[in-house]
Backbone as CSV, one residue per row, in Angstrom:
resi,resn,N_x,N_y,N_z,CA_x,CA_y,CA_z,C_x,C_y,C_z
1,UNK,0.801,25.731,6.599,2.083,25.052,6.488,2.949,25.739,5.444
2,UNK,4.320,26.427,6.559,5.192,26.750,4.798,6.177,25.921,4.789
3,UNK,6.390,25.378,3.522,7.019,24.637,3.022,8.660,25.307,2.317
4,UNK,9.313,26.123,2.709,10.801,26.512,2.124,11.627,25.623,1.979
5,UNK,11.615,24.714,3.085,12.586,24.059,3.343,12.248,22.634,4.031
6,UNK,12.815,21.298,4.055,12.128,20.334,5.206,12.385,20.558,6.217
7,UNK,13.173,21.386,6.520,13.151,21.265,8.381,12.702,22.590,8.646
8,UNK,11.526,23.269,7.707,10.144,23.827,8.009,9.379,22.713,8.556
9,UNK,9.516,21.449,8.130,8.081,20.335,8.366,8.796,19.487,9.860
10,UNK,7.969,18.837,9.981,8.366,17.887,10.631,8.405,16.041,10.554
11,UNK,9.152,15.695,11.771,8.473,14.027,10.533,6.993,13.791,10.587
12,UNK,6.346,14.066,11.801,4.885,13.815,11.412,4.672,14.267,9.964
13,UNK,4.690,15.756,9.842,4.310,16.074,8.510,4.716,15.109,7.151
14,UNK,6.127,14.947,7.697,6.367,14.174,6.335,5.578,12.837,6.347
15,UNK,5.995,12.218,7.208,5.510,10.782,6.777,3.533,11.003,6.326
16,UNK,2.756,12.536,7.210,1.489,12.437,6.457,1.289,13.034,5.415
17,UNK,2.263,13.390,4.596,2.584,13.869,3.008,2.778,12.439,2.726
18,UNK,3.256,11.477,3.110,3.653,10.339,2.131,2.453,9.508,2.308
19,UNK,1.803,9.198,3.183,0.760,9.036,3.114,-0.588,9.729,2.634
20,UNK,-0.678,10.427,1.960,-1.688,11.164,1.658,-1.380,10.827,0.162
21,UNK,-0.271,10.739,-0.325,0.386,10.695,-1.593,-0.231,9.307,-1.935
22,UNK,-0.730,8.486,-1.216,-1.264,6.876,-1.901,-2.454,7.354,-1.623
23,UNK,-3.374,7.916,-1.182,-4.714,8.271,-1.466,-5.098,8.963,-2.238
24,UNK,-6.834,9.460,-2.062,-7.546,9.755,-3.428,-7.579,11.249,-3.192
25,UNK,-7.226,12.018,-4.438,-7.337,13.570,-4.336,-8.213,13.948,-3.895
26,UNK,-7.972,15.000,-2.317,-9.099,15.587,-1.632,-9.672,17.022,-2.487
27,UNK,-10.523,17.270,-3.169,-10.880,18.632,-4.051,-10.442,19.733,-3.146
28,UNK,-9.941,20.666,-3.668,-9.536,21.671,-3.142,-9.874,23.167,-3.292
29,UNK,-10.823,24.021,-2.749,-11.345,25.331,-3.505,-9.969,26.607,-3.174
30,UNK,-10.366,27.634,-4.230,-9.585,28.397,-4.374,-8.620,28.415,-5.510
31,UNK,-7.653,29.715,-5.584,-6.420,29.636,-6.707,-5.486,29.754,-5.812
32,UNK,-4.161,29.639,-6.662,-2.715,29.160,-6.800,-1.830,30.490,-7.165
33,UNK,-1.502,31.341,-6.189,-0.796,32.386,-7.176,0.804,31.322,-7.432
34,UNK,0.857,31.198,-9.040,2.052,29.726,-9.365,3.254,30.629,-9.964
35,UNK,4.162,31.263,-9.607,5.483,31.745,-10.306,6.527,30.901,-10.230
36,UNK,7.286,30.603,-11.787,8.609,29.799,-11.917,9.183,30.118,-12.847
37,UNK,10.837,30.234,-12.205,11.360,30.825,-12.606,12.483,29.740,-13.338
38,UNK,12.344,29.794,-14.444,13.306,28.778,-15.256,12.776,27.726,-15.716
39,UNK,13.081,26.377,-16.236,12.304,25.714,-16.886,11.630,24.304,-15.775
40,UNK,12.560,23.912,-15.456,12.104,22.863,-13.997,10.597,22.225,-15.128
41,UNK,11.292,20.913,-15.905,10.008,20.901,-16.791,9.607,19.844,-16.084
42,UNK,10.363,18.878,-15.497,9.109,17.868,-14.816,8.204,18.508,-13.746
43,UNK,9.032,19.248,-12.834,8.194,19.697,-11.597,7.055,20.971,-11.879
44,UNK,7.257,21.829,-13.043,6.403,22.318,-13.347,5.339,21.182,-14.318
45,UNK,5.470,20.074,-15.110,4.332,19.447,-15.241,3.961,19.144,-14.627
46,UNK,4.380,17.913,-13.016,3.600,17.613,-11.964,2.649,18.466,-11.460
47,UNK,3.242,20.147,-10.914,2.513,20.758,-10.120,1.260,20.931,-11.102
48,UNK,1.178,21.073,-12.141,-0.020,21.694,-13.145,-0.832,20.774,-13.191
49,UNK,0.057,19.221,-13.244,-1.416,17.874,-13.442,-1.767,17.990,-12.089
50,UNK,-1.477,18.681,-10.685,-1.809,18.489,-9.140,-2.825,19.670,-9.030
51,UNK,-2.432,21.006,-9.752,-3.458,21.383,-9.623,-4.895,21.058,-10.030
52,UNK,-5.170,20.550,-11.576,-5.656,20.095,-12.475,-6.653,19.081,-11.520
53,UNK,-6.093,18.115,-11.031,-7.072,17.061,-10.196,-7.422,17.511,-8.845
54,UNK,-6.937,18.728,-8.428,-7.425,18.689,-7.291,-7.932,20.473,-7.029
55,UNK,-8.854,20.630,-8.484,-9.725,21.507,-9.078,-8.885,22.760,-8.729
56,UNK,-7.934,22.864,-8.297,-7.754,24.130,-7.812,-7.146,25.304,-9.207
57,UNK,-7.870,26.259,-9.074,-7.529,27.359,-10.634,-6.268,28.205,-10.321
58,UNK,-5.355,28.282,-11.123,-3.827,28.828,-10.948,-3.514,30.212,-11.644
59,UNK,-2.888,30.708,-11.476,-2.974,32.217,-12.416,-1.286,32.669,-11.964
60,UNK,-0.661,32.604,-13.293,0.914,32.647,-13.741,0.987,34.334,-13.022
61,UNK,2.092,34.221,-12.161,2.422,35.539,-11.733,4.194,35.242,-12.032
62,UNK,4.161,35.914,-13.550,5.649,35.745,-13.913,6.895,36.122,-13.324
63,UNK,7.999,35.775,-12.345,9.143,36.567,-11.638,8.172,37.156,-10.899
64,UNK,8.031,36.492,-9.994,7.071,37.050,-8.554,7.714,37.901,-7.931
65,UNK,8.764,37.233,-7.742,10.026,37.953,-6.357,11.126,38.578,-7.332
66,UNK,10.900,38.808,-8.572,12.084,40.029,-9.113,12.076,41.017,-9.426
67,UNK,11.417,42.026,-9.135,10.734,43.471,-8.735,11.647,44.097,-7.574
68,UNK,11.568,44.795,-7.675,12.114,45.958,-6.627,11.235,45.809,-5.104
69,UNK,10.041,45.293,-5.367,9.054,46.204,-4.378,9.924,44.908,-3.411
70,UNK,9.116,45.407,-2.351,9.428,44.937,-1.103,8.367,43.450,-1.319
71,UNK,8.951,42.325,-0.364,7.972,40.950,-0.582,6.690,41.321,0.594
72,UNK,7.019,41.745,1.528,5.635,42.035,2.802,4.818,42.948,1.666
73,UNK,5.055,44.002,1.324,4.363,44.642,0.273,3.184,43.839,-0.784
74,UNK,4.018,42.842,-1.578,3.585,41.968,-2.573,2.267,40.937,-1.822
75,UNK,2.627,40.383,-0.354,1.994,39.528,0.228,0.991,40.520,0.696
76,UNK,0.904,41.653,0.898,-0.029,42.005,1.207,-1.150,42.558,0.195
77,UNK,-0.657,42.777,-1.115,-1.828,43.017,-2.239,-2.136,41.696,-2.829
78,UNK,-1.900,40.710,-2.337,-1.390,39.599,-3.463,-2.622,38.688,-2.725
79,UNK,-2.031,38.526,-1.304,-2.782,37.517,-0.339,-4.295,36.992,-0.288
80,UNK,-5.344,38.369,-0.372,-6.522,38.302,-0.832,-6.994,37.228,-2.167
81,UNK,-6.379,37.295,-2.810,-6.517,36.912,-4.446,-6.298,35.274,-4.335
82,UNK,-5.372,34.598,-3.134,-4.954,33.611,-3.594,-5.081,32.814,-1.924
83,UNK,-5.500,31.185,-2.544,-5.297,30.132,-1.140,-3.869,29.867,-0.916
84,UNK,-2.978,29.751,-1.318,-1.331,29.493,-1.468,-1.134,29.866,-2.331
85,UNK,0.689,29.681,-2.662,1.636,30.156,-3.483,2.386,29.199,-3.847
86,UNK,2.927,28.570,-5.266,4.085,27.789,-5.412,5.396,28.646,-5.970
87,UNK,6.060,28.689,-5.616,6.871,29.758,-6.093,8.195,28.721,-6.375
88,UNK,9.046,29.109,-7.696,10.188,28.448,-8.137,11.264,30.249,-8.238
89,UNK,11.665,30.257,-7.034,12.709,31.151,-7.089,14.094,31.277,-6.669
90,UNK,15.115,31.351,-7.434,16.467,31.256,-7.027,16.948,31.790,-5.879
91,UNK,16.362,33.711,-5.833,16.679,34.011,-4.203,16.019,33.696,-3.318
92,UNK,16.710,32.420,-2.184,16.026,32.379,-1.035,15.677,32.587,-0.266
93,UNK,16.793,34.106,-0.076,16.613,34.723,0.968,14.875,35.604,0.535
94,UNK,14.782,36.108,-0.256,13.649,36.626,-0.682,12.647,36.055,-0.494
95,UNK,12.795,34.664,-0.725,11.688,33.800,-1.215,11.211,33.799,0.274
96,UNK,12.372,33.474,1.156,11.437,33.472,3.101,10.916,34.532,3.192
97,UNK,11.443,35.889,3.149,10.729,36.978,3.216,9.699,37.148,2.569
98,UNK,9.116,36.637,1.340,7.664,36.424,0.877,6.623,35.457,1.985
99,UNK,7.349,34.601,2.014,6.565,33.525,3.045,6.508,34.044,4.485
100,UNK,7.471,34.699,4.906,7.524,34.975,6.436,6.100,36.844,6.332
101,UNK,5.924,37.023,5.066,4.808,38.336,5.253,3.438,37.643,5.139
102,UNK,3.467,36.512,4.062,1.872,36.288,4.073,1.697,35.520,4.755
103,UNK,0.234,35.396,4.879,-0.956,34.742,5.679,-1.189,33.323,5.022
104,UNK,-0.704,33.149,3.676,-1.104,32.177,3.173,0.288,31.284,3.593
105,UNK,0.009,29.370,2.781,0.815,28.995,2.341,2.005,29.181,1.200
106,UNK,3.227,28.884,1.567,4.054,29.064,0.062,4.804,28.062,0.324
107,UNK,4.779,27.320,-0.589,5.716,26.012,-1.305,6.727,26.481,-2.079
108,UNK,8.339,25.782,-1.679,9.118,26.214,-2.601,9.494,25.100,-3.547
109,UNK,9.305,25.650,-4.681,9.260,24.392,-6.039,10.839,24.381,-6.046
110,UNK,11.443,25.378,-6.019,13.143,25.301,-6.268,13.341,26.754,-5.899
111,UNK,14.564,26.374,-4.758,15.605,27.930,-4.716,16.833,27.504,-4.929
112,UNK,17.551,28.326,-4.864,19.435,28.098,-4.890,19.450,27.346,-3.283
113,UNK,18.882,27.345,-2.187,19.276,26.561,-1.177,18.611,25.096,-0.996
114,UNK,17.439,25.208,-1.496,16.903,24.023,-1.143,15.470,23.482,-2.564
115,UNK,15.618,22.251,-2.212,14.438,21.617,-3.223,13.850,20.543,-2.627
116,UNK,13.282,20.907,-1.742,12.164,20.230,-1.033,11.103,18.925,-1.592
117,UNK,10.563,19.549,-2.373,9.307,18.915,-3.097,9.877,17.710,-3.936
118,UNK,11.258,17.972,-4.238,11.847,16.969,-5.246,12.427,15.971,-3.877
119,UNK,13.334,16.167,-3.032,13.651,15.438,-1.911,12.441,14.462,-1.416
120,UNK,11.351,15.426,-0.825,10.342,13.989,0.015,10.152,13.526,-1.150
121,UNK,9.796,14.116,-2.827,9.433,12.492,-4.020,10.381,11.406,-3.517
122,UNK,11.623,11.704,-3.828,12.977,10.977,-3.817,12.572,9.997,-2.774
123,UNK,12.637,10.232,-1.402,12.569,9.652,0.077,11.333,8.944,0.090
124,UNK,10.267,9.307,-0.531,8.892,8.720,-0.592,9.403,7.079,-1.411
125,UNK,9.601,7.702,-2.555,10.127,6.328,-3.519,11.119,5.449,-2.840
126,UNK,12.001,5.597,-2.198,12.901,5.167,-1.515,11.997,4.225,-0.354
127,UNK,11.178,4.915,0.260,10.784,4.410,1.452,9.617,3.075,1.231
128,UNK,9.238,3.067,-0.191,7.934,2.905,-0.383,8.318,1.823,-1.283
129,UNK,9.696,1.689,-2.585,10.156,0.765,-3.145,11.457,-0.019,-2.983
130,UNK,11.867,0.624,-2.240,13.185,0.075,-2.171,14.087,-0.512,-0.421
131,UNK,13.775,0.323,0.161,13.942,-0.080,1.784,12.872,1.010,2.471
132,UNK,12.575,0.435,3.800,12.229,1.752,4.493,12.930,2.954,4.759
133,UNK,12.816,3.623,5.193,13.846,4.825,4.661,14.725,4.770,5.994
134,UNK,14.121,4.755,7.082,14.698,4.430,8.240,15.765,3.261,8.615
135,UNK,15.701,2.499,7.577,17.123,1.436,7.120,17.583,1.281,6.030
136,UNK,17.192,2.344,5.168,18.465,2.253,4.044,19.399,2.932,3.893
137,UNK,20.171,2.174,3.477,21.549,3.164,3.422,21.318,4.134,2.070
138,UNK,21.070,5.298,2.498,21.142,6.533,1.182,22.824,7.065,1.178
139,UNK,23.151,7.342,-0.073,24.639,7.665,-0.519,24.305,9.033,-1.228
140,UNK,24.444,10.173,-1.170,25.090,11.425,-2.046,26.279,11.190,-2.769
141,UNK,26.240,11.523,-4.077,27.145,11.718,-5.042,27.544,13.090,-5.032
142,UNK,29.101,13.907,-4.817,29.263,14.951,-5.438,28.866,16.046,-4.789
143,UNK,29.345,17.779,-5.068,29.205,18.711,-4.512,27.944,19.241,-4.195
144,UNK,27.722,19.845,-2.625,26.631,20.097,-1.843,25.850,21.218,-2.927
145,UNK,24.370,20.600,-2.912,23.602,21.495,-3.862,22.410,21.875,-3.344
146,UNK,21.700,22.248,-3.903,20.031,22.719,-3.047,19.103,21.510,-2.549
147,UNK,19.764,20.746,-3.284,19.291,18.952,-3.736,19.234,18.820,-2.403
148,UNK,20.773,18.335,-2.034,21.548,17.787,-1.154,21.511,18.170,-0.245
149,UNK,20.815,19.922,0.372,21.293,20.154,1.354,19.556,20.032,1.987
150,UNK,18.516,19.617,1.263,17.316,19.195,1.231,17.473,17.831,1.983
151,UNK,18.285,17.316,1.391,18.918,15.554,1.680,19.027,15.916,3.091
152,UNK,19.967,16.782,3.507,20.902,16.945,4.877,19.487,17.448,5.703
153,UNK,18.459,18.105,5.885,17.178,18.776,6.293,16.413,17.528,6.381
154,UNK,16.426,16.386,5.529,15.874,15.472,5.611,16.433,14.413,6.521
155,UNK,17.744,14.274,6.249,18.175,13.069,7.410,18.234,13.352,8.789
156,UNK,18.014,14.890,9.245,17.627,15.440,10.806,16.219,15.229,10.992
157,UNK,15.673,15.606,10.320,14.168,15.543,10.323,13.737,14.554,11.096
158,UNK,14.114,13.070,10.025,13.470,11.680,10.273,14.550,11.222,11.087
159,UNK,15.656,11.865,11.316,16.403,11.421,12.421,16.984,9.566,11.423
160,UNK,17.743,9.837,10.696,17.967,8.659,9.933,19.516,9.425,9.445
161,UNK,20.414,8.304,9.399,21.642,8.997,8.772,21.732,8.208,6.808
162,UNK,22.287,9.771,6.297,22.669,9.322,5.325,24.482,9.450,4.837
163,UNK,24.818,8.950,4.153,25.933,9.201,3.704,26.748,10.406,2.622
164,UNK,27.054,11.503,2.406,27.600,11.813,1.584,29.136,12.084,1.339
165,UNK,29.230,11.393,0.126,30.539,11.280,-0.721,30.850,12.395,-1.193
166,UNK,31.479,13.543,-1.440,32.600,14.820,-1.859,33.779,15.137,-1.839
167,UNK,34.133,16.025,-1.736,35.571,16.634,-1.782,35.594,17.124,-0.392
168,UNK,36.834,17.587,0.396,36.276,17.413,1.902,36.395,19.002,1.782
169,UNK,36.609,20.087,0.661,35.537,21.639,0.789,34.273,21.439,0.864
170,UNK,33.448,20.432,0.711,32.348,20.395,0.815,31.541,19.607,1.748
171,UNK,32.505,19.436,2.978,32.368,18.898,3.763,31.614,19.521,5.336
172,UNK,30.974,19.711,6.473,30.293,20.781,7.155,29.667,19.906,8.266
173,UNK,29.300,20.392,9.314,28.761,20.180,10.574,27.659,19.736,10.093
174,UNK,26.376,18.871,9.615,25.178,18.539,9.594,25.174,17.267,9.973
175,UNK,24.038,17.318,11.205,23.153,16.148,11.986,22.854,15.570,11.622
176,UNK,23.504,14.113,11.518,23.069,12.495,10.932,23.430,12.990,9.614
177,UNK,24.343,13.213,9.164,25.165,13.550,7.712,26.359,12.939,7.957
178,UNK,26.832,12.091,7.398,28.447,11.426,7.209,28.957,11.889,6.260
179,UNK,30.310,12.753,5.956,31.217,13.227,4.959,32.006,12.132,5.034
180,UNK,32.647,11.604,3.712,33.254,10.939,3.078,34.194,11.121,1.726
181,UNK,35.520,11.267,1.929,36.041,11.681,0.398,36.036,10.553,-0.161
182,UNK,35.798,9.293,-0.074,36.013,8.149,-1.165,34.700,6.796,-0.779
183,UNK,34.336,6.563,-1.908,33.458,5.461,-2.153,33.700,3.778,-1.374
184,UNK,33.873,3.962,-0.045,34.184,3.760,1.150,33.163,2.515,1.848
185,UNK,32.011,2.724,1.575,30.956,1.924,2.578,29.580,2.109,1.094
186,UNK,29.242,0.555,1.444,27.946,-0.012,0.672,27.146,1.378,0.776
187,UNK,25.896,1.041,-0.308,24.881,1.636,-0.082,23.642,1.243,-0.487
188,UNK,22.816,1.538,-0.062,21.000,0.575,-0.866,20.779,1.721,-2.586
189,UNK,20.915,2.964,-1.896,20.746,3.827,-3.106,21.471,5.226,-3.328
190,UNK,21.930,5.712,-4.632,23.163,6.905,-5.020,22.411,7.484,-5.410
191,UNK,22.883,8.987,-5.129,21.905,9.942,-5.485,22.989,10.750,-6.067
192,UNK,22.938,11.566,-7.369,23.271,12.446,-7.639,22.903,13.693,-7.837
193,UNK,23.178,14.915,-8.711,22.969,16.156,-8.643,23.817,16.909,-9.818
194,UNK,23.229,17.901,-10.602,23.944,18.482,-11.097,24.815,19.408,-10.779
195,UNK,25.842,19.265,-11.389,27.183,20.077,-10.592,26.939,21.821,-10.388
196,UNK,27.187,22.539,-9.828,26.656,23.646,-9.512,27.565,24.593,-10.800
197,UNK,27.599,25.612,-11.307,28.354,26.213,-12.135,29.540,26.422,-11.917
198,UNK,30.094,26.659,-10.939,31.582,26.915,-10.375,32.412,25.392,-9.821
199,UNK,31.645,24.479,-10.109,32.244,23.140,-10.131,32.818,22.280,-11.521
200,UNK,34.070,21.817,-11.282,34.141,21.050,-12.562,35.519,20.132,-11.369
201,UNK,35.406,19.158,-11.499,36.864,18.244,-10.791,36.407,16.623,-11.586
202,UNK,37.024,16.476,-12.383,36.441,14.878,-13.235,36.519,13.374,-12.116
203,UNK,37.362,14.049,-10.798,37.274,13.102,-9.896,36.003,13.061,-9.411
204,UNK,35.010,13.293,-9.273,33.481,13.070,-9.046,33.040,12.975,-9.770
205,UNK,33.095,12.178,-11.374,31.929,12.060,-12.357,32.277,10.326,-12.221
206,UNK,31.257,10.401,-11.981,30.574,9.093,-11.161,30.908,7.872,-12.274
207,UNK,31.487,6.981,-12.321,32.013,5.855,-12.800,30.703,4.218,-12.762
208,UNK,31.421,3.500,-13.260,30.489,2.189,-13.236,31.599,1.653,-11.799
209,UNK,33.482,1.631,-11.806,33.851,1.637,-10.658,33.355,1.782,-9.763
210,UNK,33.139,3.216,-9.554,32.471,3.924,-8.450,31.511,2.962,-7.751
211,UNK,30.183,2.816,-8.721,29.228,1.719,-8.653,29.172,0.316,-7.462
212,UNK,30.431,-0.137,-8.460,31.163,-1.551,-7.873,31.572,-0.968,-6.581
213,UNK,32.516,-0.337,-5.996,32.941,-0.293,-5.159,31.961,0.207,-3.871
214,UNK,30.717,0.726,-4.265,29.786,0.946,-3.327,28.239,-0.171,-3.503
215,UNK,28.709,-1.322,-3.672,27.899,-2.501,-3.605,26.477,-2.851,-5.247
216,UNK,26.947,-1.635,-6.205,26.093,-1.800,-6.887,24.813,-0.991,-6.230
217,UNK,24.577,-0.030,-6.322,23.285,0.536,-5.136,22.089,0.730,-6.842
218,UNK,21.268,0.751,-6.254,20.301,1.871,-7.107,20.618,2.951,-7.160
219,UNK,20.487,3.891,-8.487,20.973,4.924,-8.605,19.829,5.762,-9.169
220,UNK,19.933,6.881,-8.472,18.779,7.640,-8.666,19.420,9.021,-8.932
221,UNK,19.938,9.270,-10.169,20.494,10.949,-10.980,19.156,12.087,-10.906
222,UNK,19.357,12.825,-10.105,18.717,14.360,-9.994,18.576,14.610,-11.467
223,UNK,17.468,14.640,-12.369,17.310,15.600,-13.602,17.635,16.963,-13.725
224,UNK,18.201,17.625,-14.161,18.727,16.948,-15.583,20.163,16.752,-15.356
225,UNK,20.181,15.587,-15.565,21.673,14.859,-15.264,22.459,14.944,-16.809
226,UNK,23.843,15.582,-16.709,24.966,15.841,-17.431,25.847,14.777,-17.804
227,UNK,26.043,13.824,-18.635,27.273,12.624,-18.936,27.828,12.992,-19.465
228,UNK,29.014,13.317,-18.172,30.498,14.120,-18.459,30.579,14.465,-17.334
229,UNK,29.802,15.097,-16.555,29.617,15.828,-15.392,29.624,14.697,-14.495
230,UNK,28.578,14.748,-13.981,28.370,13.893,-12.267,28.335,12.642,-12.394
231,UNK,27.965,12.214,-13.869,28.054,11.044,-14.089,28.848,10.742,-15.715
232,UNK,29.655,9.869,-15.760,30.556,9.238,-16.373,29.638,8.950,-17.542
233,UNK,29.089,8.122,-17.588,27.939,7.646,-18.573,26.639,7.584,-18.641
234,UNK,26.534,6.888,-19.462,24.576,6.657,-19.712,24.044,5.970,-18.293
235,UNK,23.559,6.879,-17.697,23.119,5.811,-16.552,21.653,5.486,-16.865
236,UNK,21.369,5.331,-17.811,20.132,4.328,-18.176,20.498,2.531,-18.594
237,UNK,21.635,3.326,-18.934,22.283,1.625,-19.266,22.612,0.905,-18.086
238,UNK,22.753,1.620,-16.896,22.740,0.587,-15.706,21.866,-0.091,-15.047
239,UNK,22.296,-1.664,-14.627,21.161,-2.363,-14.374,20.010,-1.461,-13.064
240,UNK,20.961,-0.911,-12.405,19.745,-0.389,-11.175,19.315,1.100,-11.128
241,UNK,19.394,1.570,-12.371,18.733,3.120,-12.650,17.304,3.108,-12.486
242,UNK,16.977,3.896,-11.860,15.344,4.314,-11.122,15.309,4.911,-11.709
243,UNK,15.168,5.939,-12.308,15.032,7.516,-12.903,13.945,7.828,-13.092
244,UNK,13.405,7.370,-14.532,12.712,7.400,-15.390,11.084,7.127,-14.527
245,UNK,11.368,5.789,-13.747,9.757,5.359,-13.123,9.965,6.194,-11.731
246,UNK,10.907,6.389,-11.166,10.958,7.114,-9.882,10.258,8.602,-10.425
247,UNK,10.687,8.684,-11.080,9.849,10.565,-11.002,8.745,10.863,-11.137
248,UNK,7.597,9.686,-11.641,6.226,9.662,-11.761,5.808,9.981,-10.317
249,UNK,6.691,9.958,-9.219,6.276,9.882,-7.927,6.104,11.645,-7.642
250,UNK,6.567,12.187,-8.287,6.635,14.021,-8.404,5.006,13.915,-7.800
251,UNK,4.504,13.673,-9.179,2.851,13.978,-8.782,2.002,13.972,-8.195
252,UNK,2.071,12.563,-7.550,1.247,12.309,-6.071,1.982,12.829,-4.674
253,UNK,3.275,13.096,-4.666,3.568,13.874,-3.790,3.381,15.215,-3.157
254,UNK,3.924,16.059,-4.695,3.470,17.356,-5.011,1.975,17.955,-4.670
255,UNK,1.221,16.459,-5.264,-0.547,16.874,-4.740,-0.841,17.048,-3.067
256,UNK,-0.091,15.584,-2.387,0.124,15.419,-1.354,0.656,17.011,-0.548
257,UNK,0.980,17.749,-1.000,2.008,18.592,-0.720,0.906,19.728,-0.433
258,UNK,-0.049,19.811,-1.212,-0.933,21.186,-1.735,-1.870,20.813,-0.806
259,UNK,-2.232,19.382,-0.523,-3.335,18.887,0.400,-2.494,19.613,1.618
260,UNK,-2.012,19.008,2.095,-1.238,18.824,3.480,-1.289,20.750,3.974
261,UNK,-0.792,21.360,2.957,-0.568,22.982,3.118,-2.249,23.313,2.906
262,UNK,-3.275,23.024,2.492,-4.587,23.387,3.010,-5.334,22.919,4.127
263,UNK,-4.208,22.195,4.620,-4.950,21.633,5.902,-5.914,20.459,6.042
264,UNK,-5.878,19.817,5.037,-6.032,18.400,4.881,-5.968,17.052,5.485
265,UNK,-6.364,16.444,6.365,-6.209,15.026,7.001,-5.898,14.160,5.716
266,UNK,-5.501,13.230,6.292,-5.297,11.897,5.647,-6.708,11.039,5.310
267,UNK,-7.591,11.209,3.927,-8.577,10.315,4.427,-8.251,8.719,3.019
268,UNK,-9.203,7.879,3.372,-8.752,6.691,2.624,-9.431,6.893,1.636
């Protein structure tokens, strides 16, 4: 199973990642060739406590994909040495071309297009505390990001529509995706994102208004969230901020994630 992107998986897959995620760690033999690139400090602690319980031994291959050499090259001296790959790399295009040479699995922890592993946490928690996912209304906050476009991969997937709120440049053809320039229609839960570098418009830093006018939702801010940026204020001070207990869900997913890519059933 490679994991780049969700609409690499399917919904079977997903929903037996979310299920696997409430069961007991299946042991797993072999190593982890693990490269990340930047700090990503929750998702690099999750993946390390996932390897950790589910015995598997990891060995830091620093800037995997920022070398000259060719990636079929790399997968082919590399492949022997290792059961999968988690790789946190900005070029994506690279990053498929690593995955599309080896034999193994590769999980993408984070690229500039997509963030997978953080999305099904998100959708897991969603599905599991708050509505089924298949009837809640999910809301995007703000300009299309790797986050978001994970979001958009996800609402084709499970065939479920979500909503996103932007500027209408950031607006685009995606299946069961609603564009919206204004805070327009309820929602069960808001998702935000950090603004990408070439973004700044103070009309999208997310208000307690905002809030009100979209029914009060749960709000669930992408780490590391900016107050100034995407959001207006402390959103810990709001009554329906998830944040903090939602992200414990990284871990059993993430494990879920490493099972599922070794080929793992669901057992109880």
């Amino acid at each position: 199973m490679q994991l780049l992107d969700i609409d690499d998986l399917s919904a079977t897959d997903v929903r037996a990642i979310w299920a696997m995620a409430t069961t007991r760690p299946v042991p797993l033999s072999g190593a982890v060739g693990w490269s990340f690139e930047g700090n990503g400090i929750r998702t690099r602690t999750t993946f390390i406590e996932a390897f950790r319980e589910l015995g598997l031994a990891y060995t830091e291959l620093p800037n995997l994909l920022k070398t000259n050499e060719r990636p079929s090259d790399l997968a082919a001296y590399l492949d022997p040495f290792y059961a999968m790959y988690v790789v946190r790399e900005s070029n994506h295009a690279r990053l498929r071309a690593f995955a599309a040479a080896s034999s193994r699995p590769v999980i993408n922890a984070m690229s500039s297009a997509a963030h997978p592993c953080e999305v099904l946490s998100d959708a897991h928690y969603i599905d599991a505390k708050i509505r089924p996912i298949e009837h809640a209304k999910v809301g995007l906050w703000g300009p299309t990001t790797n986050v978001f476009q994970s979001w958009h991969a996800l609402a084709s997937v499970l065939d479920i529509q979500i909503t996103h709120f932007c500027n209408a440049e950031c607006h685009s053809e995606r299946r069961q995706v609603v564009f919206k320039v204004s805070p327009s229609d309820t929602v069960d839960v808001l998702i935000t994102d950090s603004w990408p570098n070439d973004f700044h418009d103070p009309a999208w830093s997310l208000t307690r208004e905002h809030l009100e006018r979209l029914g009060n939702p749960k709000l669930l801010p992408t780490p590391p969230f900016s107050i100034g940026q995407e959001v207006s204020f402390d959103p810990s001070t709001y009554a329906g901020f998830v944040g903090y207990q939602q992200k414990r869900v990284l871990l059993p997913v993430q494990r879920a994630i490493l099972m599922r890519a070794a080929g793992c059933s669901r057992r109880a």
